[in-house]
PDB file of N, H, CA, C and O in Angstrom:
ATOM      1  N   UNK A   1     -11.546  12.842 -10.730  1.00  0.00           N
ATOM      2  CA  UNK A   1     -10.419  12.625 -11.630  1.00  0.00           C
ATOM      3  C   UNK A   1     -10.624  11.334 -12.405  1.00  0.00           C
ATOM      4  O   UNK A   1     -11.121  10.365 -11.832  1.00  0.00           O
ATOM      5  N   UNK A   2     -10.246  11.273 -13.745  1.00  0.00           N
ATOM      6  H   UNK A   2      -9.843  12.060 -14.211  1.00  0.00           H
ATOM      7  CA  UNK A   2     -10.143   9.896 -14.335  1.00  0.00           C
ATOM      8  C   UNK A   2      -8.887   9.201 -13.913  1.00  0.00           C
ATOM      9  O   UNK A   2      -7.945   9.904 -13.546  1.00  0.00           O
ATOM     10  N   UNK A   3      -8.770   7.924 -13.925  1.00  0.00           N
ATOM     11  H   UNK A   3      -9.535   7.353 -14.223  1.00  0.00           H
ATOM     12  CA  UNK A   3      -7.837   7.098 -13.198  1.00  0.00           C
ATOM     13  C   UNK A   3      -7.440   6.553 -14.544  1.00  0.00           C
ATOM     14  O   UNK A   3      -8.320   6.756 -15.382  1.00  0.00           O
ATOM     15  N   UNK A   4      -6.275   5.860 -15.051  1.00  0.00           N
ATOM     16  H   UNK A   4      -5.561   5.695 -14.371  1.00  0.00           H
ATOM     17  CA  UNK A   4      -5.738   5.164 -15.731  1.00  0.00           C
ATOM     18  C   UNK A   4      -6.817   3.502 -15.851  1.00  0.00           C
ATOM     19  O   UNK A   4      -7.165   3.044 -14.763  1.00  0.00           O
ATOM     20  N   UNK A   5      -7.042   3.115 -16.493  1.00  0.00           N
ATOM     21  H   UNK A   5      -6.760   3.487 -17.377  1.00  0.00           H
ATOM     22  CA  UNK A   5      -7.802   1.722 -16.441  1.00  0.00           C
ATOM     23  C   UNK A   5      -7.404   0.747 -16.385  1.00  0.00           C
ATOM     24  O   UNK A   5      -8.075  -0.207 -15.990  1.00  0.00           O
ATOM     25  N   UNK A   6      -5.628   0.617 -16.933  1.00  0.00           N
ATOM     26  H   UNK A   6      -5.083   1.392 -17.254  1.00  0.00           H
ATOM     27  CA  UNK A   6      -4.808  -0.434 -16.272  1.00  0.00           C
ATOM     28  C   UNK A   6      -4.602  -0.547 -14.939  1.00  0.00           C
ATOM     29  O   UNK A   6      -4.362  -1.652 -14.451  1.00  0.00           O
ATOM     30  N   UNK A   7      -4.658   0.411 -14.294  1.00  0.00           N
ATOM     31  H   UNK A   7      -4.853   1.308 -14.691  1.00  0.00           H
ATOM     32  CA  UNK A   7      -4.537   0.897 -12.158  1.00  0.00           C
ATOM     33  C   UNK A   7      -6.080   0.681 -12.056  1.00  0.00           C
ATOM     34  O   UNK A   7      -5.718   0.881 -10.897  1.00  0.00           O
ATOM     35  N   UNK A   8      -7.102   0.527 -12.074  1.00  0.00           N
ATOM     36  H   UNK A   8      -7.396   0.364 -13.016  1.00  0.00           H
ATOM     37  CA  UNK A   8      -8.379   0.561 -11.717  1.00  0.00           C
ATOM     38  C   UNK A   8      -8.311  -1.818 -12.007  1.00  0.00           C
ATOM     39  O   UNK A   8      -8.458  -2.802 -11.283  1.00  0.00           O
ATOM     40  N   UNK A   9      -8.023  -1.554 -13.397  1.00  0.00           N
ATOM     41  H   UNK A   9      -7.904  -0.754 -13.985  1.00  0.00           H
ATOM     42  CA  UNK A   9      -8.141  -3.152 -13.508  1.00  0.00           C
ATOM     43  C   UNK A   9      -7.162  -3.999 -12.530  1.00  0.00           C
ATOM     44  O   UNK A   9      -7.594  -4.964 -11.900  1.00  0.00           O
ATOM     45  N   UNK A  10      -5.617  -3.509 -12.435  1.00  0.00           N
ATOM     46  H   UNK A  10      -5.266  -2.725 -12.947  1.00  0.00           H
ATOM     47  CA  UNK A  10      -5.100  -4.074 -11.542  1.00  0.00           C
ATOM     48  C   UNK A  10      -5.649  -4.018 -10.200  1.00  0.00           C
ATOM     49  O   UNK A  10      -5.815  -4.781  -9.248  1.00  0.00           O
ATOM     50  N   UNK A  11      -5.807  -3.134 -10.427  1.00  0.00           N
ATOM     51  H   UNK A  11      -5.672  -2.515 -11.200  1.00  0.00           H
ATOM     52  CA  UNK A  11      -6.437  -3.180  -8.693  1.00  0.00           C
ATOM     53  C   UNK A  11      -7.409  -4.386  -8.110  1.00  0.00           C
ATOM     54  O   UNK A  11      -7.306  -5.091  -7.106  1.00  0.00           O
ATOM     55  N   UNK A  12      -8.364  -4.326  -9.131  1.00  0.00           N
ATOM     56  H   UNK A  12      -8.447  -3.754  -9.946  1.00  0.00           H
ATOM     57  CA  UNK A  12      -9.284  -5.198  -9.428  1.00  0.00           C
ATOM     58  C   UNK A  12      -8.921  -6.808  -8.920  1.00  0.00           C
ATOM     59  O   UNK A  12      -9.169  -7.597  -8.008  1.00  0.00           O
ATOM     60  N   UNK A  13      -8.301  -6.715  -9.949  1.00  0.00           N
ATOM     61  H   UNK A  13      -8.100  -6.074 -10.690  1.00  0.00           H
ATOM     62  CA  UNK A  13      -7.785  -8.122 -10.168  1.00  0.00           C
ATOM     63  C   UNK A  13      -6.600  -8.433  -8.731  1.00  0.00           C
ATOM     64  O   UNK A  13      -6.448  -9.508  -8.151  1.00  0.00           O
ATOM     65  N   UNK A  14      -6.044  -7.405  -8.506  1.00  0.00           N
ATOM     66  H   UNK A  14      -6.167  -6.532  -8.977  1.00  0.00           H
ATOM     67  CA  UNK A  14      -5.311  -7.752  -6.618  1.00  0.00           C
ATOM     68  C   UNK A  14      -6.012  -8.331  -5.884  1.00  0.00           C
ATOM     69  O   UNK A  14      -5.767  -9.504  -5.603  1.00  0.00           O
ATOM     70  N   UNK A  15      -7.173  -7.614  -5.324  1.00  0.00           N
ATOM     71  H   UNK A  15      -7.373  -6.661  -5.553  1.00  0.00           H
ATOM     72  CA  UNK A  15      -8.213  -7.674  -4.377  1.00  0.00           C
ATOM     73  C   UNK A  15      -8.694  -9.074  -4.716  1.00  0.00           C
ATOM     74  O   UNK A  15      -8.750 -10.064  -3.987  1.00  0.00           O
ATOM     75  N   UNK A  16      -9.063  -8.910  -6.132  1.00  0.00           N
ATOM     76  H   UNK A  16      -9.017  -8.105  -6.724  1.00  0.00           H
ATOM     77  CA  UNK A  16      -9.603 -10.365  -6.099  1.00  0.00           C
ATOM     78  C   UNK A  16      -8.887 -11.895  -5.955  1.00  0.00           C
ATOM     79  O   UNK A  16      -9.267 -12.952  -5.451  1.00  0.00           O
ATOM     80  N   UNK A  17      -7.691 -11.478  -6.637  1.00  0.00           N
ATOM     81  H   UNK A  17      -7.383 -10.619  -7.046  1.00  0.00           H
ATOM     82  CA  UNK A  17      -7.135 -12.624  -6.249  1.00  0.00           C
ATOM     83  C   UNK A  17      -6.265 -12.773  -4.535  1.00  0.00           C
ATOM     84  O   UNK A  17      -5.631 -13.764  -4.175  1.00  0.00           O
ATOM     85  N   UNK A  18      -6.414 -11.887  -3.961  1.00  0.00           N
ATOM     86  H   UNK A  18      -6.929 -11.081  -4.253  1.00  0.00           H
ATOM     87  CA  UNK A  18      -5.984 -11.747  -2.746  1.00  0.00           C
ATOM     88  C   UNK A  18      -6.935 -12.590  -1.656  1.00  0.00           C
ATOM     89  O   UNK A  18      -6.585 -13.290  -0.706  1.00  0.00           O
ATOM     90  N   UNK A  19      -8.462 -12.210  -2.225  1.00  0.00           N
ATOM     91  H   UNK A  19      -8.746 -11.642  -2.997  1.00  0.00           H
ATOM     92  CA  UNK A  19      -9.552 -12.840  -1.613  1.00  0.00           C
ATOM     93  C   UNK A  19     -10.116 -13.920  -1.899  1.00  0.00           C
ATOM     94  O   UNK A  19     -11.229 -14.136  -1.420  1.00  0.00           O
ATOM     95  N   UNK A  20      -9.773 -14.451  -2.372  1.00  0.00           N
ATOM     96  H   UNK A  20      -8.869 -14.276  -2.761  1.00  0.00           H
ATOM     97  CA  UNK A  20     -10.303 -16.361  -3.299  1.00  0.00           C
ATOM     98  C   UNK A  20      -9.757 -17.074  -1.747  1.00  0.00           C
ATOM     99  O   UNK A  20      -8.735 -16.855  -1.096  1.00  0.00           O
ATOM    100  N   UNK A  21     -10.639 -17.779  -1.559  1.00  0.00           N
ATOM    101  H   UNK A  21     -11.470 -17.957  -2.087  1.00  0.00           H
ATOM    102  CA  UNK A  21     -10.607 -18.851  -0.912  1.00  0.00           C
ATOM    103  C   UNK A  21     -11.049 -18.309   0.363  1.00  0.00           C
ATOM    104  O   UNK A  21     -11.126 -19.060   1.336  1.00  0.00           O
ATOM    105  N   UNK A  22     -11.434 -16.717   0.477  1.00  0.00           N
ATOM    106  H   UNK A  22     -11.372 -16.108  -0.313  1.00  0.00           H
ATOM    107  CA  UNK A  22     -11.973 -16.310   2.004  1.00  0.00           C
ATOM    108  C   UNK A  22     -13.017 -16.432   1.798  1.00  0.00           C
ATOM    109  O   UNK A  22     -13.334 -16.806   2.927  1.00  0.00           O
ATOM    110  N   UNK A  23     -13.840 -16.435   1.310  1.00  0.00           N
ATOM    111  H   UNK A  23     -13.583 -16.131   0.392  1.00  0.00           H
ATOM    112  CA  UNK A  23     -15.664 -15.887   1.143  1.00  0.00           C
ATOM    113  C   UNK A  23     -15.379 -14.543   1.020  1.00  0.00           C
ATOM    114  O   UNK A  23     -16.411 -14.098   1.523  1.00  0.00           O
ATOM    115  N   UNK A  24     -14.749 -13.600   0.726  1.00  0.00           N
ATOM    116  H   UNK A  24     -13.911 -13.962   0.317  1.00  0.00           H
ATOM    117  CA  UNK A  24     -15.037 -11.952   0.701  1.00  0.00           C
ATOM    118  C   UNK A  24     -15.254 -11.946  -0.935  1.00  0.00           C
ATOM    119  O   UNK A  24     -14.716 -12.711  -1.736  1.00  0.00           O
ATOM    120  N   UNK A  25     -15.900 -11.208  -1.133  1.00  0.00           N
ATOM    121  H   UNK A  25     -16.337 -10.587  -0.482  1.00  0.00           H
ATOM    122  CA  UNK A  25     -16.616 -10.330  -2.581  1.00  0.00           C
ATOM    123  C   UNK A  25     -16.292  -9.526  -2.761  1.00  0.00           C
ATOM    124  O   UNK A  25     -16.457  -8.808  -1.775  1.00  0.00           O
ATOM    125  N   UNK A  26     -15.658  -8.847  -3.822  1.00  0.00           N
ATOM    126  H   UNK A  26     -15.525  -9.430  -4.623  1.00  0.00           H
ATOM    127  CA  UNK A  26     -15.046  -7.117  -3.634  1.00  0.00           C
ATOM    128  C   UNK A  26     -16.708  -6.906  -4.295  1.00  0.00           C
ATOM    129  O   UNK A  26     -17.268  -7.583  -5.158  1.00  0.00           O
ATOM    130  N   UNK A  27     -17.321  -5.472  -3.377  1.00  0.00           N
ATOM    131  H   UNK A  27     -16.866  -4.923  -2.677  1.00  0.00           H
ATOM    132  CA  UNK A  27     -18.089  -4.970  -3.579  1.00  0.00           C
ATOM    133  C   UNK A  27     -17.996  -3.301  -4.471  1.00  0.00           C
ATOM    134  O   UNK A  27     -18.562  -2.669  -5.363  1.00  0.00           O
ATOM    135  N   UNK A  28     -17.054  -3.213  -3.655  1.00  0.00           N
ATOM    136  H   UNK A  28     -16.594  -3.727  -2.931  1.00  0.00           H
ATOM    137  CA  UNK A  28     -16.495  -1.327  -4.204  1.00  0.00           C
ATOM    138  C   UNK A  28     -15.297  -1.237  -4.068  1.00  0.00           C
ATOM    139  O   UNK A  28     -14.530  -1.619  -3.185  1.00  0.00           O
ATOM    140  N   UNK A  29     -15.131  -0.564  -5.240  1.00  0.00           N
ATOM    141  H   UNK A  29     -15.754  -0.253  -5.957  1.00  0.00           H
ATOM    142  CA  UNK A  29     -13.270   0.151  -5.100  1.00  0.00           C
ATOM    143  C   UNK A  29     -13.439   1.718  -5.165  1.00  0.00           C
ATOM    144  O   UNK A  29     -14.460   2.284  -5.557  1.00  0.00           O
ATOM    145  N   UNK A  30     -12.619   2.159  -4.849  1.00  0.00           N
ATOM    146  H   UNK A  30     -11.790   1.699  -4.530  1.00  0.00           H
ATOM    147  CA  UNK A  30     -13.073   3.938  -4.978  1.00  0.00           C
ATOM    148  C   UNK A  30     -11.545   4.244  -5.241  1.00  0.00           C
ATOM    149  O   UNK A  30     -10.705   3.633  -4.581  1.00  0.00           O
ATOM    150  N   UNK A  31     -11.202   5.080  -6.092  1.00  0.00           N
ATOM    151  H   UNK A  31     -11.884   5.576  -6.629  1.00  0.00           H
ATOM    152  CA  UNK A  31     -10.185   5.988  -6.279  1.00  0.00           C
ATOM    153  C   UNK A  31     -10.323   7.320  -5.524  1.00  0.00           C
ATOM    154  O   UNK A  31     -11.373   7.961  -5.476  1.00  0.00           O
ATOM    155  N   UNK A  32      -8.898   7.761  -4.803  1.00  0.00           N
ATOM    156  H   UNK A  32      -8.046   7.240  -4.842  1.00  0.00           H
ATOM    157  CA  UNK A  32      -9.112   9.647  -4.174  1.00  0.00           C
ATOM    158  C   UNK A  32      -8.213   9.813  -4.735  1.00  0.00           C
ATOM    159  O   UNK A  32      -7.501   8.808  -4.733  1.00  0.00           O
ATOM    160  N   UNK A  33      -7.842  10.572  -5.238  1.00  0.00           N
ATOM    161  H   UNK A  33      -8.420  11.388  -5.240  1.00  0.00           H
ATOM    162  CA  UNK A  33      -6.281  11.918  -5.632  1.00  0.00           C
ATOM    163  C   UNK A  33      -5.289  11.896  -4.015  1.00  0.00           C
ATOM    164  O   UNK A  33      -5.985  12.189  -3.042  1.00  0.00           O
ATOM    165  N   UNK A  34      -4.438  11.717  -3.833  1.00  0.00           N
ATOM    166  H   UNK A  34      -3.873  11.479  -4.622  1.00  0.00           H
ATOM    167  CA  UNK A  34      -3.870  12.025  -3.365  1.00  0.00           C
ATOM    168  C   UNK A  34      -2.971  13.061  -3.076  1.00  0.00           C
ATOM    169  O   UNK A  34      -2.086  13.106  -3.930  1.00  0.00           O
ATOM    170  N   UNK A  35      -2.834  14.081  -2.026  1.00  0.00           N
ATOM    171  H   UNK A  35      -3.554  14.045  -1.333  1.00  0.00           H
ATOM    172  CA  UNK A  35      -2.253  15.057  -1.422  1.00  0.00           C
ATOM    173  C   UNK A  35      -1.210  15.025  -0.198  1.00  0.00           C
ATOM    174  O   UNK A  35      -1.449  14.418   0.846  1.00  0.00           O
ATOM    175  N   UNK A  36       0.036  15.785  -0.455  1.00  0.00           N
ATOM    176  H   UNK A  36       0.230  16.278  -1.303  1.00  0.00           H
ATOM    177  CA  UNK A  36       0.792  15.404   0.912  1.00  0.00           C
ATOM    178  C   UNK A  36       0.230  16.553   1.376  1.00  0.00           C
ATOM    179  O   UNK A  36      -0.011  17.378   0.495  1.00  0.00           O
ATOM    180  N   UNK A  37      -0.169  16.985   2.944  1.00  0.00           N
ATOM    181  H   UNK A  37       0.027  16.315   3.660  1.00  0.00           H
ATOM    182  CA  UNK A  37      -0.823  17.731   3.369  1.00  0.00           C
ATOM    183  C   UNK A  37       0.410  18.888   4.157  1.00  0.00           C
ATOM    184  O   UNK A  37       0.208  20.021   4.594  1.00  0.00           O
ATOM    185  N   UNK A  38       1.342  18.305   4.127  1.00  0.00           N
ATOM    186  H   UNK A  38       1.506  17.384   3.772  1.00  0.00           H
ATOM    187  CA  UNK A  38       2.354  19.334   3.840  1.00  0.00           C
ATOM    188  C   UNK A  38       3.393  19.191   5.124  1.00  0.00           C
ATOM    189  O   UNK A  38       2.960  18.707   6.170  1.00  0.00           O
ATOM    190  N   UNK A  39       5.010  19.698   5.007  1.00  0.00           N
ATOM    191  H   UNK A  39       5.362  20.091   4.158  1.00  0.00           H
ATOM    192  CA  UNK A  39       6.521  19.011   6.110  1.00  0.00           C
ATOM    193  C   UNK A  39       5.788  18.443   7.396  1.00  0.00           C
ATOM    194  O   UNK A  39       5.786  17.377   8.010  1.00  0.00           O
ATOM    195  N   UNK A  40       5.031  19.941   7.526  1.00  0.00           N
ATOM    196  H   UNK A  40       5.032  20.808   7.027  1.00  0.00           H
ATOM    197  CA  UNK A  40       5.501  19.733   8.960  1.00  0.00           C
ATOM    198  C   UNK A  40       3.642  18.829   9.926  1.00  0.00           C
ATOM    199  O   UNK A  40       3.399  18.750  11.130  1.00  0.00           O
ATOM    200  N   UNK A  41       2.965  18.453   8.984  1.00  0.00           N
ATOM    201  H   UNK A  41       3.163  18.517   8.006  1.00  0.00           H
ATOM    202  CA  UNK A  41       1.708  18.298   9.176  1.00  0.00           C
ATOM    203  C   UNK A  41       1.511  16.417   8.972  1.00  0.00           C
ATOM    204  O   UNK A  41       1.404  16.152   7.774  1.00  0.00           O
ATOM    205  N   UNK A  42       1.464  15.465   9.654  1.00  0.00           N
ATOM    206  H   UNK A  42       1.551  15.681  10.627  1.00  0.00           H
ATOM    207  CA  UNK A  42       0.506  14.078   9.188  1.00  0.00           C
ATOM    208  C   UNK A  42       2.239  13.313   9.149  1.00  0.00           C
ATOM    209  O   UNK A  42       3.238  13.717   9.743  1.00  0.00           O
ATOM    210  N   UNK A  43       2.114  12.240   8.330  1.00  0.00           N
ATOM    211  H   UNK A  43       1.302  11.911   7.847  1.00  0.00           H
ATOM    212  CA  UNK A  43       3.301  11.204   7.974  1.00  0.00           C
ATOM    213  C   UNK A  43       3.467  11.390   6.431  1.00  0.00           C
ATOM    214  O   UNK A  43       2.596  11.452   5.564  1.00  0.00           O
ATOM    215  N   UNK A  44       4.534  11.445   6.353  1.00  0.00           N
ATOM    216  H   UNK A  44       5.241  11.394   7.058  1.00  0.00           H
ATOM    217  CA  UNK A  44       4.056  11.076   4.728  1.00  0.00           C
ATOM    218  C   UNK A  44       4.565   9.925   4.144  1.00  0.00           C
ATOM    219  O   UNK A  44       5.405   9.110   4.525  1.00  0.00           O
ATOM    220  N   UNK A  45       3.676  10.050   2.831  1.00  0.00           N
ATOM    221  H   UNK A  45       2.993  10.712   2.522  1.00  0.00           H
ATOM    222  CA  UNK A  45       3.906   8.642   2.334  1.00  0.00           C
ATOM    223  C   UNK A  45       4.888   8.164   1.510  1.00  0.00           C
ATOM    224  O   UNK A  45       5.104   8.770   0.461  1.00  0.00           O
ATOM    225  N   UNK A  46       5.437   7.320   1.752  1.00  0.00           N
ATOM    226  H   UNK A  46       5.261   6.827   2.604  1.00  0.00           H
ATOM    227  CA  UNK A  46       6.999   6.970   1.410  1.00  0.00           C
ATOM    228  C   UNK A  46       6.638   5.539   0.031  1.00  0.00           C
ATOM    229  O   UNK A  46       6.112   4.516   0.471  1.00  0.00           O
ATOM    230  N   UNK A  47       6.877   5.584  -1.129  1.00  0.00           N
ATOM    231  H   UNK A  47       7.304   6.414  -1.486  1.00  0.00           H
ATOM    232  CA  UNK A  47       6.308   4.360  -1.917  1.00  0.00           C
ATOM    233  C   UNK A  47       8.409   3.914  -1.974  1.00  0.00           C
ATOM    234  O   UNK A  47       9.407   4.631  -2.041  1.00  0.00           O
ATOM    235  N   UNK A  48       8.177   2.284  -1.895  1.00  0.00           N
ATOM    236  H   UNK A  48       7.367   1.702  -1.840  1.00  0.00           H
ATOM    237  CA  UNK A  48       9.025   1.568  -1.595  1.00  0.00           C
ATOM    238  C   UNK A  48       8.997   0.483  -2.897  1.00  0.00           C
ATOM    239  O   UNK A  48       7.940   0.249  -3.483  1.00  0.00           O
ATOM    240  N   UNK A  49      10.207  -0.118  -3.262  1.00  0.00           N
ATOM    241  H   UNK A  49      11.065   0.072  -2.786  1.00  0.00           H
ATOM    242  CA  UNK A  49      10.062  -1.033  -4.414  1.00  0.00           C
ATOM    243  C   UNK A  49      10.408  -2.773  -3.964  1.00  0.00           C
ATOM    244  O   UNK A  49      10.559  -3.116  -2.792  1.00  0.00           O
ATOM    245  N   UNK A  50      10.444  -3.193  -4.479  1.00  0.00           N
ATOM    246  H   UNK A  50      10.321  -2.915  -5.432  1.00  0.00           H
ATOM    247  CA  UNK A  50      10.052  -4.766  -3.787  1.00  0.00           C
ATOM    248  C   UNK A  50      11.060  -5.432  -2.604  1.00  0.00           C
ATOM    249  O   UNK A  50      10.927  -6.163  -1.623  1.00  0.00           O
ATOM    250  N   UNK A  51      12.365  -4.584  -3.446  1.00  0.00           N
ATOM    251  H   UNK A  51      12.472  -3.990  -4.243  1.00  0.00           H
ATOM    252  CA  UNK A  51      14.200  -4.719  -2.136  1.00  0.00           C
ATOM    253  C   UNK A  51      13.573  -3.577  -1.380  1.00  0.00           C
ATOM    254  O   UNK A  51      14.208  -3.464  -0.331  1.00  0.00           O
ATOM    255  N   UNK A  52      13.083  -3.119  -1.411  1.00  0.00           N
ATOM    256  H   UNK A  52      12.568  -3.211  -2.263  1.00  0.00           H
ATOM    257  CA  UNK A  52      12.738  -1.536   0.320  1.00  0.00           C
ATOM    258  C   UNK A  52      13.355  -0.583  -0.319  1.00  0.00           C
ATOM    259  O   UNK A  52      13.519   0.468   0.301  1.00  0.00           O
ATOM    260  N   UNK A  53      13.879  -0.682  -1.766  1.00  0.00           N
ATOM    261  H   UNK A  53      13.746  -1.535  -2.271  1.00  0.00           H
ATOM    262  CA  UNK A  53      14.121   1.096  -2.320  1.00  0.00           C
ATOM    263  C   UNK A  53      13.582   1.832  -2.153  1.00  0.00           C
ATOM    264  O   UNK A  53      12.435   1.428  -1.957  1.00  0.00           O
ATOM    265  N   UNK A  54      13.666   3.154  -2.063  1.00  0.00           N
ATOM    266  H   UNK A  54      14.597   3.482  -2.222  1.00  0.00           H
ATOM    267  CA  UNK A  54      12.644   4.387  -2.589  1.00  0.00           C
ATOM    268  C   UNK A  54      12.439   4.351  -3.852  1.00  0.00           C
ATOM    269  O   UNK A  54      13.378   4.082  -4.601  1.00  0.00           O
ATOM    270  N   UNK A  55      11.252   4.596  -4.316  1.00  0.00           N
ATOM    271  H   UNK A  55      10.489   4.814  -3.707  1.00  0.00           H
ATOM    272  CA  UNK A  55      10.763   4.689  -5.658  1.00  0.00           C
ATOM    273  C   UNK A  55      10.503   6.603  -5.566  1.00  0.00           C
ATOM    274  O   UNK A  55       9.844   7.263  -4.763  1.00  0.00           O
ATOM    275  N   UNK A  56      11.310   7.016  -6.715  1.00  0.00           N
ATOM    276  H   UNK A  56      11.846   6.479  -7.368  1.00  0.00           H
ATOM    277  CA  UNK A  56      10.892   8.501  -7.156  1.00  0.00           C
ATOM    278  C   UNK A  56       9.644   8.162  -8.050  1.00  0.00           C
ATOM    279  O   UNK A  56       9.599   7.479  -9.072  1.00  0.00           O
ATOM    280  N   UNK A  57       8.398   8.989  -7.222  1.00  0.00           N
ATOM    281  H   UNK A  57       8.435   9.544  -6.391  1.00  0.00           H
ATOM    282  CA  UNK A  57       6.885   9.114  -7.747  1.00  0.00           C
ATOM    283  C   UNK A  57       6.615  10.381  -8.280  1.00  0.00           C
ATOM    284  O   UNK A  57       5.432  10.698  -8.406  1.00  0.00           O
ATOM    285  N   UNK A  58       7.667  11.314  -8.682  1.00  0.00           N
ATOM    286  H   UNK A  58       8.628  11.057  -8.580  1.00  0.00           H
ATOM    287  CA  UNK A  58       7.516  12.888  -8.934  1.00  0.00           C
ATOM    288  C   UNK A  58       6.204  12.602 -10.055  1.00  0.00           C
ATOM    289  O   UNK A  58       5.189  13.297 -10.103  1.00  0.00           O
ATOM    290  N   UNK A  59       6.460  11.533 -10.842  1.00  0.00           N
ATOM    291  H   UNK A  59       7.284  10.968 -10.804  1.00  0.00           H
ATOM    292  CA  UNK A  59       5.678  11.654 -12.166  1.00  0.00           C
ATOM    293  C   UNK A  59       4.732  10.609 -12.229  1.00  0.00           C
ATOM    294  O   UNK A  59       4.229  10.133 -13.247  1.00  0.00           O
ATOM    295  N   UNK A  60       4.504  10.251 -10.899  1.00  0.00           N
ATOM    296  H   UNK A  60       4.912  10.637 -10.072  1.00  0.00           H
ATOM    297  CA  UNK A  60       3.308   9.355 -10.663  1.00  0.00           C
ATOM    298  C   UNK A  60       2.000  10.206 -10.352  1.00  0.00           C
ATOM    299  O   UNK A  60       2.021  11.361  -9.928  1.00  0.00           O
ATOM    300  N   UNK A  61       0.801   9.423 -10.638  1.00  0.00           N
ATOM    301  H   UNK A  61       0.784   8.484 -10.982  1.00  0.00           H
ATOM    302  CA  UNK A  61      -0.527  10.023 -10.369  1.00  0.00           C
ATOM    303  C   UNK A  61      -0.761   8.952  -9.157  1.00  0.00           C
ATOM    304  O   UNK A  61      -0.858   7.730  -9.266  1.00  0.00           O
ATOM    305  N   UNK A  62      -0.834   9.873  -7.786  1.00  0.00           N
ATOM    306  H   UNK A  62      -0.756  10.866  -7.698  1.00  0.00           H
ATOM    307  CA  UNK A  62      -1.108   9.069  -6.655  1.00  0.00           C
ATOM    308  C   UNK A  62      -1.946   9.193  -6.316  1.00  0.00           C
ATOM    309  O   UNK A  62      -2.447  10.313  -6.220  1.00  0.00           O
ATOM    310  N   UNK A  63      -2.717   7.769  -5.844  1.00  0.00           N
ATOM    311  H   UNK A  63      -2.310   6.859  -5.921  1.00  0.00           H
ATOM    312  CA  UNK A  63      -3.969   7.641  -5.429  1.00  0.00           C
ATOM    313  C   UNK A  63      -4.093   7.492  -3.918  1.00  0.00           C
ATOM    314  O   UNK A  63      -3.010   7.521  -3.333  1.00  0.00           O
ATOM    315  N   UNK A  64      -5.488   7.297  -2.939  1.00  0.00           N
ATOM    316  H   UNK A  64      -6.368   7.274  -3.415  1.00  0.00           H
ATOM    317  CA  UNK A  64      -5.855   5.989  -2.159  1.00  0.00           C
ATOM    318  C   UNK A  64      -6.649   5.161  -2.917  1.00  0.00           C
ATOM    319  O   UNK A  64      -7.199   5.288  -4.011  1.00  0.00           O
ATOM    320  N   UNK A  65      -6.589   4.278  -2.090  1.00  0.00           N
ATOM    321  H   UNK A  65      -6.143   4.175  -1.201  1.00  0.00           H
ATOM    322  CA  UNK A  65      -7.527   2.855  -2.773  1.00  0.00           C
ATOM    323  C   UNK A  65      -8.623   2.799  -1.542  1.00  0.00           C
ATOM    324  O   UNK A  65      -8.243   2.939  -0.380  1.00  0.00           O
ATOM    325  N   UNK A  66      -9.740   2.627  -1.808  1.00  0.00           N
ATOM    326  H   UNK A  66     -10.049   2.513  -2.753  1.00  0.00           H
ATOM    327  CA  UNK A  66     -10.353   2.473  -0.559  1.00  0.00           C
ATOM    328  C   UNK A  66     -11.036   1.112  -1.156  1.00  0.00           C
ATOM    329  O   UNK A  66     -11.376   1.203  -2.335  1.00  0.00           O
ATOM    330  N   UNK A  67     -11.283  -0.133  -0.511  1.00  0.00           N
ATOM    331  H   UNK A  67     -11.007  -0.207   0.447  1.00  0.00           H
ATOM    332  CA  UNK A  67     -12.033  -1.260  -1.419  1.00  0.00           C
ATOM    333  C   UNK A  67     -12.974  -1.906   0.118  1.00  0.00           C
ATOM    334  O   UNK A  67     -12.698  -2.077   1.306  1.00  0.00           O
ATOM    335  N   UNK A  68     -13.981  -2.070  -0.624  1.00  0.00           N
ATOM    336  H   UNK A  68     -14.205  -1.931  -1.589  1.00  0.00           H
ATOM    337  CA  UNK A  68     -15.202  -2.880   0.455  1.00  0.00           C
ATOM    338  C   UNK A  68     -15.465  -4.058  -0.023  1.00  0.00           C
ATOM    339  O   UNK A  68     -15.773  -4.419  -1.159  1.00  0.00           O
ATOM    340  N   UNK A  69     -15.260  -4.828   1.302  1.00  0.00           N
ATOM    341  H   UNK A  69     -15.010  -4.535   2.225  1.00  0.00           H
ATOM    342  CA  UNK A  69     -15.287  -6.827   0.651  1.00  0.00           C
ATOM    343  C   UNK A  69     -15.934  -6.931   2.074  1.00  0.00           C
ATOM    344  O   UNK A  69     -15.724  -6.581   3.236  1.00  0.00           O
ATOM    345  N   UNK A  70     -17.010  -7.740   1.171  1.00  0.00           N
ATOM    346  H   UNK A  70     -17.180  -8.024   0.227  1.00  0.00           H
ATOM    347  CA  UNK A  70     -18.324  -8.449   2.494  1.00  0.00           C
ATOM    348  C   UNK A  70     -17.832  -9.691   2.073  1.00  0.00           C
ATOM    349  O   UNK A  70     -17.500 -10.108   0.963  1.00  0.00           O
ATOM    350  N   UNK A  71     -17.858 -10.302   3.423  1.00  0.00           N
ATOM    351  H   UNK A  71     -18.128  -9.963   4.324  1.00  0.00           H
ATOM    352  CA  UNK A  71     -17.681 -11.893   3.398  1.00  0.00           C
ATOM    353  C   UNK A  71     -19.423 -12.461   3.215  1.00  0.00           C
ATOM    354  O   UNK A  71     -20.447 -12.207   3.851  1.00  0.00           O
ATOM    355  N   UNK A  72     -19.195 -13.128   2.299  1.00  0.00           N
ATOM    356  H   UNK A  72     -18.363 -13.334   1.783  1.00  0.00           H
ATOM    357  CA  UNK A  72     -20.430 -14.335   2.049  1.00  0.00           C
ATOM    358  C   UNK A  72     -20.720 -15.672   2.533  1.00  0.00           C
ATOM    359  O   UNK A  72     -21.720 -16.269   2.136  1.00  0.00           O
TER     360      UNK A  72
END
């Protein structure tokens, strides 16, 4: 899937500024599509807004983030 490039750059730029001052390097980020695997099957995922609202994602494109940071 293509990802939006503002969500790929933010992302970016999280990780990295999350990691300044550890020695970690973001090496890889990976985008997956996300799927609820269905009621009665796994947890599902609940997206929350900064007070602990529910955020309605009907019209969101949901991802995982998977990111690899080697410490140097």
């Amino acid at each position: 899937a293509v990802y939006q490039e503002d969500l790929v750059e933010m992302t970016k730029f999280e990780h990295i500024r999350l990691s300044r001052g550890t020695g970690f390097c973001i090496e890889k980020i990976k985008f997956v599509d996300y799927e609820e695997v269905g009621k009665d099957r796994g947890t599902k995922m609940i997206a929350r807004d900064e007070s602990g609202g529910t955020i309605n994602t009907d019209n969101y494109q949901k991802v995982l983030v998977s990111t690899l940071s080697i410490k140097k």
